[in-house]
C-alpha positions in Angstrom: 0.0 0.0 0.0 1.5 3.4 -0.7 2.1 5.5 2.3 0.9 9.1 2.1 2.6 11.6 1.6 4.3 13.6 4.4 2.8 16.9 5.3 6.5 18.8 3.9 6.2 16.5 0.9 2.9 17.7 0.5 3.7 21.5 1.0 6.8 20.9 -1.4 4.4 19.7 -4.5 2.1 22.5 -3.6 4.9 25.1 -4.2 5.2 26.3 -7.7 8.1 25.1 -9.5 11.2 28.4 -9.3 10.5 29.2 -13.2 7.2 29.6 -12.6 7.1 31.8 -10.0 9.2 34.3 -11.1 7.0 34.3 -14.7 3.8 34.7 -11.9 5.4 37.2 -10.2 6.2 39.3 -13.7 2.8 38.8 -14.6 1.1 40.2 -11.3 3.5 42.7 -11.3 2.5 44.3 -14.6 -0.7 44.1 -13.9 -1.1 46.0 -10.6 0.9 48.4 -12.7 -1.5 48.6 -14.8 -4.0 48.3 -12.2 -2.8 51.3 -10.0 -3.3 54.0 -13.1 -6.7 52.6 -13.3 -7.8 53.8 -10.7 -7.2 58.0 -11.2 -8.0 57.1 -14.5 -11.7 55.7 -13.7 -12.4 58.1 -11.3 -11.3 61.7 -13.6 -13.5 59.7 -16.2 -16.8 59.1 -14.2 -16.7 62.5 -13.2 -16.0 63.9 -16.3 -18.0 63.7 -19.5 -17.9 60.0 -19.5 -21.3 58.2 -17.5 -19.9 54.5 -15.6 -21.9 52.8 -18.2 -19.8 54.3 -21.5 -16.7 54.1 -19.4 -17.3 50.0 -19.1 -18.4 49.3 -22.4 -15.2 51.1 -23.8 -13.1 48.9 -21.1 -15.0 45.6 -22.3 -15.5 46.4 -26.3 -11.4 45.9 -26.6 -11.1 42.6 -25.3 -14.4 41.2 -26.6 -12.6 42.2 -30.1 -9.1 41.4 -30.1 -9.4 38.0 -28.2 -12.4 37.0 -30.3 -10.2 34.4 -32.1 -9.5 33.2 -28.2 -13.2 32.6 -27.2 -14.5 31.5 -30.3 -13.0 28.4 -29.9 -15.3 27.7 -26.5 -18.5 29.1 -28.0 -20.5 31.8 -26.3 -20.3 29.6 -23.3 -18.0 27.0 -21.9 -19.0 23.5 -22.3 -17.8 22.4 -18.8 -16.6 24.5 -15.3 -19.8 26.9 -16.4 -20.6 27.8 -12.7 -17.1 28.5 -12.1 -17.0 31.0 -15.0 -19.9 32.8 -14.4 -18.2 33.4 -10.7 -15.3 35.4 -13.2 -18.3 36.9 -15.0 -19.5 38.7 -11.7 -16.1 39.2 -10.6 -14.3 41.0 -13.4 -17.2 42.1 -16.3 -19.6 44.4 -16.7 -21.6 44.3 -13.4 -18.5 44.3 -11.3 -17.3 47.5 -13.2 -20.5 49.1 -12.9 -20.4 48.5 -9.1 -16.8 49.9 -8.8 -17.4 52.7 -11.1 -20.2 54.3 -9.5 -18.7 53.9 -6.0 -16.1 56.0 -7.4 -18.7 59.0 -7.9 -18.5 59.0 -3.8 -15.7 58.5 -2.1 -12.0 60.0 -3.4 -9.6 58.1 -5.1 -7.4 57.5 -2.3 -9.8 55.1 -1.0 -10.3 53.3 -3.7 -7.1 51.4 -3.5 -6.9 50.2 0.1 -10.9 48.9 0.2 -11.0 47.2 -3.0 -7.5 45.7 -4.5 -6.2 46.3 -0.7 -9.5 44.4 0.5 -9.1 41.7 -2.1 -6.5 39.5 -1.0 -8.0 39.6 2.9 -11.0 38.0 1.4 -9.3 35.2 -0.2 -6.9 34.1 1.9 -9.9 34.0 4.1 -11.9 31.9 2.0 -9.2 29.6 1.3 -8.2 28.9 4.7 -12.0 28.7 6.0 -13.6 26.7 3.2 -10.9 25.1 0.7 -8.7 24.4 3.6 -5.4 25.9 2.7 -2.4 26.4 5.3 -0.6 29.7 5.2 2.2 29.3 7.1 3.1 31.5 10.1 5.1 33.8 7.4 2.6 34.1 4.9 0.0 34.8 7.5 2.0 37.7 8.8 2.4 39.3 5.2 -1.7 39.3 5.4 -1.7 40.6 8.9 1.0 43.1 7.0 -1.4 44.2 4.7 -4.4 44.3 6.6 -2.7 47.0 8.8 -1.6 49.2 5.6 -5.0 48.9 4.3 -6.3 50.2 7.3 -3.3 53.1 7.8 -4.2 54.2 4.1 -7.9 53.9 4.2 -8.9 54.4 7.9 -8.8 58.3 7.6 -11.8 57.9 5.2 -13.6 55.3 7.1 -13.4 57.3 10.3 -14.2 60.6 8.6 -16.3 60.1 5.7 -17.2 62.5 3.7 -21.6 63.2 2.7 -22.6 60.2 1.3 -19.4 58.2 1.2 -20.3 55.4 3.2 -22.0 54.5 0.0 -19.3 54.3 -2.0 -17.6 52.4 0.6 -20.2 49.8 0.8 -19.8 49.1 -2.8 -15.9 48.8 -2.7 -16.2 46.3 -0.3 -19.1 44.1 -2.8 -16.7 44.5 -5.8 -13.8 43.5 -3.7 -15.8 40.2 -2.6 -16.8 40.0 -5.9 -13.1 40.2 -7.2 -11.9 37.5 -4.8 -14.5 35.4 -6.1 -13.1 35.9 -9.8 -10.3 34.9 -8.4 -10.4 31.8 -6.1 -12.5 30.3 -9.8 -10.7 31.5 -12.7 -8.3 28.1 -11.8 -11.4 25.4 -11.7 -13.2 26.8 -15.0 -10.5 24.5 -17.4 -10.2 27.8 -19.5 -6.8 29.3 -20.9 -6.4 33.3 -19.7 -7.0 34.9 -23.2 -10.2 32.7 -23.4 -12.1 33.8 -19.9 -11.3 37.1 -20.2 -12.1 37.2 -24.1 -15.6 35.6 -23.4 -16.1 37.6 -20.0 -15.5 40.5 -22.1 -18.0 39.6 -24.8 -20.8 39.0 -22.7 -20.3 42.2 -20.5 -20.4 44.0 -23.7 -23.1 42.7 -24.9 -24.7 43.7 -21.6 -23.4 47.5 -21.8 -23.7 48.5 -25.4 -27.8 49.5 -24.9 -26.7 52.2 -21.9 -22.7 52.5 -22.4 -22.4 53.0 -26.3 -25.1 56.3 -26.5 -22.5 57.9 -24.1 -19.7 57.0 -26.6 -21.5 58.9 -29.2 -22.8 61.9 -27.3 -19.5 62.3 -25.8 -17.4 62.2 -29.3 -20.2 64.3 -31.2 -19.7 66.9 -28.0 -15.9 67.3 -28.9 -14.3 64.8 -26.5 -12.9 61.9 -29.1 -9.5 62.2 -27.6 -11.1 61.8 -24.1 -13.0 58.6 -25.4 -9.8 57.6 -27.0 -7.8 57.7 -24.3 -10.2 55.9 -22.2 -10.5 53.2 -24.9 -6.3 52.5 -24.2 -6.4 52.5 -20.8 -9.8 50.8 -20.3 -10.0 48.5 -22.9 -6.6 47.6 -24.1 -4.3 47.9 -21.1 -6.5 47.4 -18.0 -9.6 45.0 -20.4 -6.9 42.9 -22.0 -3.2 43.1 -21.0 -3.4 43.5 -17.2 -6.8 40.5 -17.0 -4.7 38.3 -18.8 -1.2 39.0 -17.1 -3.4 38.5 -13.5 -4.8 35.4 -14.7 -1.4 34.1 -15.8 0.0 34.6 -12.3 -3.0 32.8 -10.2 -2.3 30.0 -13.2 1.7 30.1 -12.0 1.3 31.4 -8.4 -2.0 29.7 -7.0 -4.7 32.1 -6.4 -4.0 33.2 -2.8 -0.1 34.3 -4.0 -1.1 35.9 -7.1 -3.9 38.3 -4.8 -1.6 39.0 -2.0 0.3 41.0 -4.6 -2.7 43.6 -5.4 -1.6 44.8 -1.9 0.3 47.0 -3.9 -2.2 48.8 -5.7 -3.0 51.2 -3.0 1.0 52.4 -2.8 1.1 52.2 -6.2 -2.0 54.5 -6.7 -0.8 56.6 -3.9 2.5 56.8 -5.6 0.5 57.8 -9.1 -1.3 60.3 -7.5 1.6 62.6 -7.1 2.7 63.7 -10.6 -0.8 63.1 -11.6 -3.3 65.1 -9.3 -0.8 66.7 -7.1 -1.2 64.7 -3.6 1.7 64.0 -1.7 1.5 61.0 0.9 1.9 62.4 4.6 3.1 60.1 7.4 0.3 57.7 7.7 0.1 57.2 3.9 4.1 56.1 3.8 3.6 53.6 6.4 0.8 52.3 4.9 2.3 51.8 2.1 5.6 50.3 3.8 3.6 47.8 5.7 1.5 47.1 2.6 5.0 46.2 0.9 6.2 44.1 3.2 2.8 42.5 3.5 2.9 41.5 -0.3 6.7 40.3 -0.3 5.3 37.6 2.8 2.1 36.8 1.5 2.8 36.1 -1.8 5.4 33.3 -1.1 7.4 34.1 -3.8 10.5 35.5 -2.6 11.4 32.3 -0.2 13.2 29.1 -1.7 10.8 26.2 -1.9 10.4 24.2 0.6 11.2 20.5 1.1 11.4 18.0 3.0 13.2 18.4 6.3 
């Protein structure tokens, strides 16, 4: 009878192989990138000329388009892991965008980062030590613990002191970062390449949008604001629809899910750190060591900076 394996055996085949993580770790990387200018980019749009519904077909129009080649080979819907991918659907299309986008219209930017890609991670690791069972390890529990407390250093000031009718916005940040863990604890268990989820995930949310989102589009370019709309078509659609979804989904593929979330810890630094060429905010004390503990939070959690582990 074959013996089991031993519980460091059995943390050894869970660790990615060292190719692979630094390929996941790329890949997150440039997507938080991405991610960070997202978010002042959203918000100057939403309260621009540019209602949350044009703003998301333009994001979801790109990638419906480019990786048609990718989800026409699965058909308008997958043949098998369906309930799994229309978890992603509510986690990264069109409703999920919507939800983000008008919580935006209440609360600053700033806040933005540490209660929903700061939120994010919290929630899965939760998840996936509660329900699908998986052990942390004492360091890897202190990088959430790490980030939990940057979240709250960035994002407390606006919890605490919110301004008229942010609590709103606040509520929502929170449902699309529940909704984003769910994304992605299930983009794994749908059977689906990256280019193919978000492809069809980005067909279906623009067929959703284009009644309510493509009028905007052609109000806004017939009232002089084409660049605006094209702008928002590179940022929404091609970097943050197409290049940073697919980048992300390649590093919970390489990383696991919980390791490839830790690392949108960053986003709120990274927004923070955007925000000053861009709108003029400088970080004051709490704001740096938020964004220090949110750093070291990512480096632990993620499990991707310590040599894999084996057997003792």
């Amino acid at each position: 009878m074959e013996k089991p394996l031993a519980p460091a055996a059995t943390r050894a085949a869970a660790d990615p192989p060292l190719s692979d993580r630094f390929v996941g770790i790329g890949c997150a990387l440039l997507a938080i990138a991405i991610w960070g200018g997202w978010i002042v980019s959203t918000r100057h749009a939403v309260h621009g000329h540019l209602p949350p519904a044009t703003v998301g077909w333009l994001r979801f129009i790109v990638p419906a388009t480019v990786l048609a080649p990718a989800w026409i080979r699965v058909g308008l819907w997958p043949k098998s892991g369906l309930v799994p991918f229309v978890l992603c659907f509510f986690g990264a299309g069109g409703i999920f965008f919507l939800v983000v986008a008008n919580a935006m219209r209440f609360v600053p930017a700033a806040d933005v980062g540490p209660l929903l890609p700061g939120t994010m991670p919290l929630i899965v690791a939760a998840i996936s030590v509660l329900f699908l069972r998986e052990r942390l390890g004492r360091l890897r529990a202190l990088g959430f613990l790490c980030i939990a407390f940057g979240v709250l250093t960035l994002g407390g000031r606006g919890l605490l002191f919110p301004e008229d009718g942010a609590w709103r916005g606040h509520l929502l940040l929170l449902s699309g970062a529940a909704m984003w863990a769910g994304y992605t604890l299930a983009f794994r268990r749908t059977g689906m390449k990256a280019t193919e989820i978000v492809g069809l995930v980005g067909l279906w949310s623009t067929l959703i949008l284009t009644p309510y989102g493509l009028p905007g589009v052609i109000d806004a370019v017939s009232s002089g604001y084409g660049t605006e709309v094209l702008v928002q078509l590179l940022i929404q659609g091609l970097l943050s629809g197409v290049v940073a979804l697919v980048a992300f989904g390649i590093a919970i593929e390489r990383l696991g899910s919980s390791r490839a979330a830790a690392f949108t810890g960053l986003v709120p630094a990274l927004a923070a750190l955007i925000a000053v060429p861009v709108l003029g905010e400088h970080p004051d004390a709490a704001a740096m060591i938020g964004v220090a503990a949110t750093g070291v939070g990512v480096a632990l959690a993620s499990g991707a900076f310590g040599a894999p582990r084996a057997s003792r």
